[in-house]
Structure formats: structure tokens, C-alpha cells
N, C-alpha and C positions, 0 to 999 in steps of 0.2 A: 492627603489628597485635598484640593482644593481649587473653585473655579475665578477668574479672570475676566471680565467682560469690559472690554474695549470699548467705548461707543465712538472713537473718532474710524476704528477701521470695522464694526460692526462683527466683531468675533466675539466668541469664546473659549478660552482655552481650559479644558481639563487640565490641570498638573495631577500624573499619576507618582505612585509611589514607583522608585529608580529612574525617575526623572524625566520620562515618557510626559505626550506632550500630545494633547488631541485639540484640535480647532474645528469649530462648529462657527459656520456662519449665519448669523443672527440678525433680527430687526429691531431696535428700539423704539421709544417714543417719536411718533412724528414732530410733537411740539418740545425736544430737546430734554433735556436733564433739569430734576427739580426736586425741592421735597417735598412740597403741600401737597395736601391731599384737596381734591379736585384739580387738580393742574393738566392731570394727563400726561404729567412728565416721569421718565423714567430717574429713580430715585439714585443717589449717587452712596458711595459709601460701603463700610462693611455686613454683612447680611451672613447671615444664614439659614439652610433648606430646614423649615420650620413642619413641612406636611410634605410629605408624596402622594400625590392620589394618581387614581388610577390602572394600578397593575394592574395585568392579564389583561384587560381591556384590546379590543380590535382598534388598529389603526383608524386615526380618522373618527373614532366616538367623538358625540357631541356634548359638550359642558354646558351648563346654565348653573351660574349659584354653585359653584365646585362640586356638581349632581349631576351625574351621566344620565341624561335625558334617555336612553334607547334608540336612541338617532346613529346612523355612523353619517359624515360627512358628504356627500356628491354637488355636482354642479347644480341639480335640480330642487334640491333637498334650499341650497342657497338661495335661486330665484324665489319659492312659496316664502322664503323668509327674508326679503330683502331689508329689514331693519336690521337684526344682526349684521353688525358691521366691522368686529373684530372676532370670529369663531376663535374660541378656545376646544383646540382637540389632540385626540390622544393619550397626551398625560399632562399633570399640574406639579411644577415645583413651589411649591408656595412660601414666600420667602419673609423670613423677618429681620426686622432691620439691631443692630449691635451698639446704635451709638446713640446712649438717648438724648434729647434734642435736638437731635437732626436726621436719623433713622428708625428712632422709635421716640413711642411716648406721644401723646397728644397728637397737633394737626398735621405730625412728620409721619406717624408712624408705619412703615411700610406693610406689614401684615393687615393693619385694619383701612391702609389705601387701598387693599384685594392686589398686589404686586406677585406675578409668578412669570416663572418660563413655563412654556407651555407652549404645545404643538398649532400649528396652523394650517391652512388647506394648502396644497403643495405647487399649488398655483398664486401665493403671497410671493410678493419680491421680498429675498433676503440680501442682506448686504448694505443695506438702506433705511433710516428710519423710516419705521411706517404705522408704528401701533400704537395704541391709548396707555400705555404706561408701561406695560409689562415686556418682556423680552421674548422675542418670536422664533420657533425652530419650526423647521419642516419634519413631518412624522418622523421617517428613517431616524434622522437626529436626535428627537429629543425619546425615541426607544431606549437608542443608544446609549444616551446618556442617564435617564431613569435608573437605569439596570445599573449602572456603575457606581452613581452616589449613594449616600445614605444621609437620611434628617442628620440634621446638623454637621454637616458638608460646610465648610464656609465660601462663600462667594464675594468678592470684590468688583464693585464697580465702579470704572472709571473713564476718565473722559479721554484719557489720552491709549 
């Protein structure tokens, strides 16, 4: 088993075992594909799911610092906090990068950029870039997919 992420058509695809085949539509970096860390850009290359956090967790939980605040998600909950401006909720795949000097290691390294999939309010446009580095699913989605993987999943990201 192992995932795929697309950023020209903003998918992802699970490949299962017997060749089964799940696509999840996703958001990337608004500011495009990159490795530095501070760029904001989503990191290209091979990775793997390095942490799961969040099981059992209610939809829609809110993250700060990979720490389920005790918040779940609402419109209101948004307005009292209008600086948060990418919610991480749900669940966290947190991902590390396979290639060093260019996905790991020093100012590439995707783990210590803070790089994960990870859930958003289901009101984020998917389909589209639109987030500060990391890879965007809507709740339903990234349950879905939590449940299925396991650490050290490998994931491929690419531009085509």
C-alpha cells in the first residue's frame, strides 16, 4: 500500500493491496512546490507517514502544535479566532521526507518544516491550491484515510 499525490490535478490516490485504487481530492501549497523550509511550499519527493496523531478523536478537533486543543471546529469557534488562518483538524499525518538533501536533513527536511495531511473545515476549497505547505483533506476524507494507513505508509509527491 502506498499514496500518490498529484499537485497538477490536486488528488490523491491510495493504491490498496489487489490493485484497488482510492482518490481523495486535496489542496496544496498556495505558493507551489518547494523544499526550504519557510517557503510555504509543499515539498516534492518521497516521504513517509512518520506519526498518526489523533485517533478516536471527534471530527472537526482542533490542532495547535500537533495538541488537540479541546476545541472541535464551528464557523464561530473561527470568527473569535480570526488569526488562525490555515485550521488543522481532525486528524495529522505527519510526514517525513526519504531523500536526504532534498527531503530530509537540514533546511529541506520535511518533518522538522511541520509537513502533514491533515483535515480542514469542510468549507476550504479542495481541488485547488490553497494551504501554507502541507496537504489538505476535508474531515470525511482524511477519517477515511487515517483508518487505512499505517506509520511508515510511503507517499509520493509529485507535480505531474
Amino acid at each position: 500500500m502506498y499514496l500518490t499525490v498529484h499537485i497538477a490535478s490536486q488528488v490523491m490516490v491510495l493504491h490498496e493491496k489487489g490493485g484497488r485504487r482510492r482518490v481523495y481530492s486535496v489542496s496544496s501549497a498556495s505558493k507551489g512546490t518547494g523544499q526550504q523550509e519557510g517557503s510555504w511550499q509543499t515539498p516534492l519527493g518521497r516521504h513517509v507517514i512518520r506519526a498518526k496523531i489523533g485517533a478516536g478523536l471527534p471530527a472537526n478537533s482542533v490542532f495547535v502544535g500537533r495538541r488537540f486543543t479541546g476545541e472541535i471546529y464551528s464557523p464561530e469557534l473561527c470568527q473569535q479566532y480570526p488569526d488562525r488562518k490555515d485550521w488543522i483538524l481532525t486528524r495529522i499525518l505527519w510526514l517525513s521526507g526519504l531523500e536526504p538533501g532534498y527531503n530530509r536533513l537540514g533546511n529541506v527536511d520535511t518533518m522538522r518544516r511541520y509537513i502533514y495531511i491533515h483535515g480542514s473545515p469542510d468549507t476550504a476549497v479542495m481541488g485547488e491550491p490553497g494551504s501554507r505547505g502541507c496537504i489538505r483533506m476535508h474531515g470525511e476524507d482524511i477519517i477515511d484515510l487515517f483508518d487505512r494507513v499505517d506509520t511508515g505508509t510511503r507517499i509520493d509527491i509529485q507535480l505531474s
